[in-house]
N, C-alpha and C positions, 0 to 999 in steps of 0.2 A: 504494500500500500504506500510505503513512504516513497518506493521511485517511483511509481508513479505522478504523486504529488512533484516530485521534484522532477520530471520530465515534462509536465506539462508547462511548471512555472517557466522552465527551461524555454520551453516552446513559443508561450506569451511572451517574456523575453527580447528574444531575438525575434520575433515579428513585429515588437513596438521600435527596435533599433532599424529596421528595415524600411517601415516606414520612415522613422526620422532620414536616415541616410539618404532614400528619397527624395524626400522633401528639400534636404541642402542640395544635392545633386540637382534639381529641377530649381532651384533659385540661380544657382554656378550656371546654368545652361542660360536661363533671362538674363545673367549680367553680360554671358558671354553676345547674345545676342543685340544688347542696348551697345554696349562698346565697339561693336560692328558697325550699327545705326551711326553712332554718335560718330566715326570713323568717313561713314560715307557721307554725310553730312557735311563734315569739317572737308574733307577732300573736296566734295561738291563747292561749296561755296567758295576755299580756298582759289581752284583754279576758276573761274568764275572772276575774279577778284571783285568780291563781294557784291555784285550785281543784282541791285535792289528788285529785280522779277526773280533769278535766282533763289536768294534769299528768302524771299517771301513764298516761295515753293515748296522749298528744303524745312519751312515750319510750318504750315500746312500739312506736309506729309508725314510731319514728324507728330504732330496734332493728332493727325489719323491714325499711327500707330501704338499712339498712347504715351507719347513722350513729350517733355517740353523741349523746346529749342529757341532761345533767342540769339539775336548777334546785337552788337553792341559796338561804337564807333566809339574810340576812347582818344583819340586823336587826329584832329583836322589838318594834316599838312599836307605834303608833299608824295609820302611815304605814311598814310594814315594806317594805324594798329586799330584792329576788331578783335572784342573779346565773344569769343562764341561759348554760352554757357549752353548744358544739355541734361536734363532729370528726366533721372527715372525713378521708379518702382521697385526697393528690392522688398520680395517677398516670399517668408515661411511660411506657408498657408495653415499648415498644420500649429504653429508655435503663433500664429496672430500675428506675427512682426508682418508691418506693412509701412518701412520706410523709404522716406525720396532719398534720392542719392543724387549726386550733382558731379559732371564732368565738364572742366573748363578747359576753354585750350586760346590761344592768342593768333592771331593772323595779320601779317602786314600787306597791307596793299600796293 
C-alpha cells in the first residue's frame, strides 16, 4: 500500500513539473518570436530611413500583432537619431504572470 501511495505522489509530481516546464518553454518561444518582430521592424524602418509611410506601417502591423511599436525623433539635424521603443507581453499563463517587456534600440538617419 505505501508504494503505491508513493508512486502515485511520484506520478502527480512530475506531471505538475511538466506542465510548469511547458508553460516556460511556450513563454521562451513568444519572446523568441517578439525579438524577431521587434528585429524586423527595426531592420524595416532602419533601411527605410525612417520614412514616415514606412513607419506608420511597421506600427500598424505591429498593432495587429499584439505589440506596441513606436519611433521616436530624439534629434533634428543633419544626421537625426530615432529611438524605436517595442513591448510586448511576456507570459506564464499557468503562474498568472502577465508582464510588458520593452525593447529599445536607436537608429540614425
Amino acid at each position: 500500500m505505501k508504494i503505491g501511495i508513493e508512486i502515485y505522489v511520484s506520478i502527480v509530481l512530475i506531471t505538475i513539473m511538466a506542465i510548469l516546464c511547458t508553460s516556460f518553454m511556450m513563454a521562451d518561444v513568444k519572446v523568441a518570436d517578439a525579438r524577431d518582430a521587434y528585429y524586423s521592424y527595426y531592420t524595416v524602418i532602419e533601411t527605410s530611413n525612417c520614412a514616415d509611410a514606412i513607419v506608420n506601417s511597421c506600427i500598424a502591423d505591429a498593432g495587429d500583432n499584439g505589440y506596441q511599436l513606436s519611433v521616436e525623433e530624439l534629434s533634428n539635424t543633419d544626421s537625426p537619431i530615432y529611438k524605436v521603443t517595442f513591448i510586448y507581453n511576456y507570459q506564464v499563463t499557468i503562474l498568472g504572470v502577465n508582464k510588458p517587456h520593452t525593447i529599445v534600440g536607436y537608429i540614425r538617419g
